[in-house]
Every structure is written in structure tokens, then in C-alpha cells.
N, C-alpha and C positions, 0 to 999 in steps of 0.2 A: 662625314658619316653617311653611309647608306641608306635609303628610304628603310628597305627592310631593317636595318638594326634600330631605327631612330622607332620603330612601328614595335618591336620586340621591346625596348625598354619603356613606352607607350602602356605597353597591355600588362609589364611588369609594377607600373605605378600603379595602375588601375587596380591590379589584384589586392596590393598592397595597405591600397584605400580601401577596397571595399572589407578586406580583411579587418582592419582596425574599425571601420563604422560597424563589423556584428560584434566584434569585443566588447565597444561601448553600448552597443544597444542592446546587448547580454547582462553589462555590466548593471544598465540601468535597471531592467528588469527584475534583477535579482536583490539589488537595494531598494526598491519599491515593494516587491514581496517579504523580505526581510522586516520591511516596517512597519508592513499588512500584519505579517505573524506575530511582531511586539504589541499591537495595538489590539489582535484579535484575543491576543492569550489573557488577559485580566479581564478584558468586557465580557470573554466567554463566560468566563470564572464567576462574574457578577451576575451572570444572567440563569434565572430558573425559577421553579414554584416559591421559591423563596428569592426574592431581590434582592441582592447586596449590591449597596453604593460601590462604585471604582474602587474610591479613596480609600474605603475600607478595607479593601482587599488588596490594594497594595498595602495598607499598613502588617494586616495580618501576614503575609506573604514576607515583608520586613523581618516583622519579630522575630518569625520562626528562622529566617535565614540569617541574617544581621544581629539579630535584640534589639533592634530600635521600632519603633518606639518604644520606652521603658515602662510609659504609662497604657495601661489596656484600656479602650473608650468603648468597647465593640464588646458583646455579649458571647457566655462563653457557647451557644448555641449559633453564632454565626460563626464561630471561628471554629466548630468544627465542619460545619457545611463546606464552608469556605478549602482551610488546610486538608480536613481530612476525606472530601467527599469530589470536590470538584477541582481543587491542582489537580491533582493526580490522574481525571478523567481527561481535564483538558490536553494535558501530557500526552497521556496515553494516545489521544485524538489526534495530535501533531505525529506520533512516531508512526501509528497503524497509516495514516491515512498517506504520509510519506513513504510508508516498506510497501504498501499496495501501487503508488503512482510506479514507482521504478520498480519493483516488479514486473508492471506492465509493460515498461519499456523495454526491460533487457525479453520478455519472452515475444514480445512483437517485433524484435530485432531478430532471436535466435529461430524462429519459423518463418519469418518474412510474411506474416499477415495482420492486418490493420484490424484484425476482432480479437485476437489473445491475449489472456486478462489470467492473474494467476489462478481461477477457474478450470484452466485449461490445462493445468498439470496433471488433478483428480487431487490434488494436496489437500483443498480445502474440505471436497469430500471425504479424505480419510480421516480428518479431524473431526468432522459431524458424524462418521462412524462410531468412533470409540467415544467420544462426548455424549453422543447419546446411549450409551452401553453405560460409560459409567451412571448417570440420571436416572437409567431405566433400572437399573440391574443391579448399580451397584460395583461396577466393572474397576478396578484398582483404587479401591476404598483403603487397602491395606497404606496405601505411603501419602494419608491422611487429606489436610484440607486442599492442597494442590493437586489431588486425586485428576479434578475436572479437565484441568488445561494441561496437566501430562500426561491424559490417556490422549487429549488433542492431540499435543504434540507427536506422541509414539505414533497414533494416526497416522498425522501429514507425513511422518518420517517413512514410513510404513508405504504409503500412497504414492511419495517420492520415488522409492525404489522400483517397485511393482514399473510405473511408468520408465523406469530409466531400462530395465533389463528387458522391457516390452521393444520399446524404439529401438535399443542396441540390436540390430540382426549382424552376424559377419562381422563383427568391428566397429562398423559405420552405423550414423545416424543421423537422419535425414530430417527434413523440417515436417515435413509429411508424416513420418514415422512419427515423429514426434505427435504432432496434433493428434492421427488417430489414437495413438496407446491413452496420452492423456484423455479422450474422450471416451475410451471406451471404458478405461482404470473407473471415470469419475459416474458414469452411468453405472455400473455393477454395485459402488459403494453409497452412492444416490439411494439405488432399488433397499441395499440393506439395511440401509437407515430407515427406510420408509417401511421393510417390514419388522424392525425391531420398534418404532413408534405403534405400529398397529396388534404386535404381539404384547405389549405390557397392556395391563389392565388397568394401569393407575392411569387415569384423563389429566390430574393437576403434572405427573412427569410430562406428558407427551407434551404437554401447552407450554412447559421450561423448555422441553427439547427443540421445541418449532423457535420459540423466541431467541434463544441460543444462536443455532442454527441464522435466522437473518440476522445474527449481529446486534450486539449491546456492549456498552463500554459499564456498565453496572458495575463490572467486577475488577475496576481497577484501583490500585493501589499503588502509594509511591514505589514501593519494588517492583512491581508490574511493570509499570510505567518506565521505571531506568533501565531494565534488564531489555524489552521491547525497543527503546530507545537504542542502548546498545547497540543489539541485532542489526537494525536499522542501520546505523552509523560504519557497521563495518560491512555489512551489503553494499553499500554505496561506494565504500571508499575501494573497495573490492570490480565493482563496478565502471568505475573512473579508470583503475587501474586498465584495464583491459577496453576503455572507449574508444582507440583508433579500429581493436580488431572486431569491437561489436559494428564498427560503422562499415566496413570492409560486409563484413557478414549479413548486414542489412541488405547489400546490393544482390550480392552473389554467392555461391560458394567457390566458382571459379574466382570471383575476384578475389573471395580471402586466400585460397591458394596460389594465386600469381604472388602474391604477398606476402607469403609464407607463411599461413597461416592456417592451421589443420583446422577445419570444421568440427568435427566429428570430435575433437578434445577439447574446443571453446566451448562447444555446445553442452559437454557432459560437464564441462565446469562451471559454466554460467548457468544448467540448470540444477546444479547440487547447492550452489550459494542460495538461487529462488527460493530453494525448496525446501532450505533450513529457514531460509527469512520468513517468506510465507506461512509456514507451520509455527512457529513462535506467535505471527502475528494471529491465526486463526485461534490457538491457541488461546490468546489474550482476550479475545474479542468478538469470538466468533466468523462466522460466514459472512463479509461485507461486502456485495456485487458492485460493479459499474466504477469503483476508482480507478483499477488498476485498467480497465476500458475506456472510460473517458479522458481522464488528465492527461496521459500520455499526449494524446491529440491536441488538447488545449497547449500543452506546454509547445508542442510544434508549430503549432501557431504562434507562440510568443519569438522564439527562438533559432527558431530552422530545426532541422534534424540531425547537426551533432552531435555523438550522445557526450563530450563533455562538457557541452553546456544545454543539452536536455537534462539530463539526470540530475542536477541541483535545482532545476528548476521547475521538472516534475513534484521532487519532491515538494518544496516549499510550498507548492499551488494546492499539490498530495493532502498537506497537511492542514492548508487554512480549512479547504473544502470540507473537510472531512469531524474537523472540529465543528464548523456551525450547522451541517447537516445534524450532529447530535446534541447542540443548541435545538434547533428545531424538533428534533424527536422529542426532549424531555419536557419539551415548553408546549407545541400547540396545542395536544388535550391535557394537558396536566386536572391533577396530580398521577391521571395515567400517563405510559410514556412508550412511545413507537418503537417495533424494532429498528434499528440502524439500519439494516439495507432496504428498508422499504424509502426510508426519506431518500437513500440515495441511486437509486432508481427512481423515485419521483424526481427527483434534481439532474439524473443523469438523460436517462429517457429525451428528453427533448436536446439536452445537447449532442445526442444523437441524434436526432432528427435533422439538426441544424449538421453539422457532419458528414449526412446523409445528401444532404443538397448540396455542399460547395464540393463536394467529392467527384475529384475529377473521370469526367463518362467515359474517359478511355481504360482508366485502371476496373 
């Protein structure tokens, strides 16, 4: 055999190994997080102004799914804390805080910039628009108590578009296009918010609007919570489906086009999926900064940067994070309780700082 062929199937083992040590070391990571998420989602559950033992909460959590246990030992004042107040928050905690991680990731893939957070569409803005029209005003009160999170929603829907037909010039749409429209969509709907806060007369709306606005999971419920989840679920899998052309598209647009792959239609497609996910999730939850900014990054850390084994493992990091930040909201001053984006801005903030210094001086 030739030095050269003996050196060619040399560099072809080597690929081979190293191929299977990120599988496993993907693998582990994701069964490590997986047992993070079992272990996080009942201690969450237990945890607030009111303490509920573990045990207890897995029993209640039993009953109501299983019927066991037959015998009730737990008060029916825990058991509605429990079943009807905080499953359903914690829930909700794991879907928002997962549809925000990968969020992040497909839109810091499809502009190729390491600050894009779904922020950056103006989504979240169009949502804080009509959320606070309805609040202030009264704005689709007719299609009753879902009033709040379907003027969101039409929002984002609304904020989506505005941004997609701004970036389309000619056909084509650029990463660049992209950022600016987003940013400009989300300043104009920023300002309108801000003057439909200052034009009501009522103080106790404006101080729901503001709270709204940085995000609360207050307002979830078990159909909140599966419907959110849902979205989620098919974001993702929507997502996965398209993760060799988002990684293509990460580098280059020339490289997704050697590869046969139109920009300019991943990009309109991968940003109409965000933009439905995103809107749902602000929808549910309000305005929540810095997940879809930070996690991303963390997960690239765990995992390298392919998105499909980034994006399961965005999510799962998505979602523990985002559960105990609003542990911490509801718990440090109780029995008052923080907006959600402030704790995670508090929490994010520095691992951006940390982000900030290992970030390589040539990029």
C-alpha cells in the first residue's frame, strides 16, 4: 500500500473517531439535561410562598393523572396550589423558555450574528403593542377572556409580516435586510406602546402593561401550557428538519448556494416558523429578554455548533433556565413577585459578560 493511501485511510479513521466521540459526548449531555429537567420540574412545583414537600406533589400530580393514591393526606388548599397554580406555570416555564432558546438559534443562524434573539424580528414588540391596547383600552374585549393573548398574538402576527415584506426588496433577503427591518419594525412599535402607556389615565393599567410587557408566567394554565408546548414542539421538529441547510447558512450564503440551497427561501421560511413560535410564546407570557441571547451560546459551549445537536439542546438548557429564574421571581420578595425578564437579565447579564471575554478578538 502507498504511504499516501495508508495516510488517506489514517485521517479517514480519525474523522470517524472523532465523529462518534461528539455523538456520545451529545449523547451525554442531553441525558444529563433530560434528568436536570425530571428533577427540576416537581422541586420547582414545590417551591414558593407557600412550601409544598416533594412527596406531596408527586402524590397530587399522581392522583390527578393516575388516581393513585386513592387516599387524599394533603389539604385541599395544597392541592390546588399545587395542580391548579404551579404544574401548569412550571409547564409553561419549560415550553416558553425552550421556544425562546431555539428561537435564538435558528435567527442567529439565519443573519449570521451572535446578538440575535427573537427581539430582533420587532415580534415581541407587536405583541406589547396590542397587549397593551387591549389593557389600556380595552382593544378585542369582544372574543372575551382570551382577549389579552390574542390581541398578542395578532400583534407578533402583524409585527412578523411588517418585518418580512420590509426585508423582501427584489425577491431577495439579506441577513442585513433582515436585522435592519426587524429593528426598525420593533423601535416604531416600542415608541407606540410607550405612547399608548402615557396616553391612558388609568396608573394601576400602565403598571399591568409594564409588568406584562417584562414578562410573567401569572397567567398560565394547563391549556396555555399544552397549546405553548405544542408550538414549541413543532418549531423544533420543523427546525431539525431543515438543520444541515441552517448550518450551510450559518457560514455563508454562498456556501448554502454551492449546496443548493436558496437563502432567500430558508430564510422566509425559517423566519415565518420563529415568528408564529415567538408570537404564541409572547402571547403566553409576555416580553422575556436574554434567553433566546444567551442559551444559544451556552448550548455551543456544551455541544459544538451543529444545529442538530444544538437545537435539543438549546432547548432543554431553554427550559430548565427559565423555570428557576421564575422560581426566583416568585420566591425572593414574596409574597410580591418580579417581572420575569428582570431575573433573567439579572441571570443573563453576566453570562454575557463571561461570553464577552472568551470571545474570540479576531471575530
Amino acid at each position: 500500500m502507498e504511504p499516501a493511501e495508508r495516510t488517506h485511510e489514517a485521517d479517514d479513521r480519525d474523522d470517524d473517531l472523532d465523529h462518534d466521540r461528539r455523538r456520545r459526548h451529545t449523547r451525554l449531555w442531553m441525558a444529563g439535561l433530560l434528568a436536570g429537567l425530571l428533577v427540576t420540574l416537581p422541586v420547582a412545583v414545590s417551591l414558593g410562598p407557600v412550601a409544598i414537600p416533594v412527596d406531596t406533589v408527586a402524590q397530587v400530580v399522581s392522583r390527578h393523572l393516575l388516581g393513585v393514591p386513592l387516599e387524599v393526606v394533603w389539604t385541599p388548599a395544597q392541592e390546588s396550589i399545587v395542580w391548579l397554580l404551579r404544574v401548569p406555570r412550571v409547564l409553561l416555564g419549560v415550553a416558553v423558555g425552550a421556544g425562546l432558546a431555539i428561537a435564538g438559534v435558528g435567527l442567529q443562524a439565519l443573519t449570521r450574528n451572535i446578538l440575535a434573539e427573537p427581539y430582533l424580528l420587532g415580534v415581541t414588540s407587536g405583541a406589547s403593542t396590542l397587549a397593551a391596547a387591549s389593557i389600556l383600552f380595552g382593544f378585542g374585549a369582544g372574543i372575551g377572556s382570551t382577549s389579552l393573548a390574542g390581541s398578542a398574538f395578532v400583534g407578533a402576527l402583524a409585527a412578523g409580516v411588517g418585518v418580512f415584506l420590509l426585508a423582501r426588496v427584489g425577491g431577495q433577503m439579506t441577513s442585513t435586510r433582515l436585522v435592519l427591518a426587524g429593528v426598525s419594525v420593533g423601535y416604531v412599535l416600542h415608541a407606540l406602546t410607550s405612547f399608548l402607556i402615557f396616553a391612558s389615565d388609568d396608573p394601576d393599567a400602565g403598571r399591568s402593561v409594564l409588568f406584562w410587557i417584562l414578562g410573567s408566567l401569572t397567567l398560565a394554565t394547563h391549556w396555555s401550557a399544552l397549546v405553548t408546548g405544542a408550538v414549541v414542539l413543532a418549531t423544533l421538529v420543523v427546525l431539525l428538519i431543515r438543520a444541515l441547510p441552517l448550518d450551510a447558512l450559518a457560514i455563508g450564503d454562498n456556501t448554502a448556494q454551492t449546496l443548493g440551497i436558496s437563502p432567500t427561501a430558508l430564510r422566509a421560511t425559517i423566519m415565518a416558523v420563529i415568528a408564529l413560535c415567538v408570537g404564541a410564546l409572547v402571547a403566553a407570557s409576555g416580553g422575556i429578554g436574554f434567553v433566546g441571547l444567551i442559551i444559544p451560546h451556552v448550548a455551543r459551549m456544551c455541544v459544538g455548533s451543529a444545529h442538530r445537536r444544538l437545537l435539543p439542546v438549546a432547548a432543554m438548557i431553554g427550559g430548565i433556565f427559565l423555570v428557576w429564574a421564575d422560581v426566583l421571581a416568585r420566591t425572593a420578595l414574596a409574597p410580591q413577585e418580579l417581572p420575569l425578564g428582570i431575573v433573567t437579565a439579572m441571570a443573563g447579564a453576566p453570562l454575557l459578560f463571561v461570553l464577552v471575554r472568551r470571545l474570540n478578538p479576531t471575530r
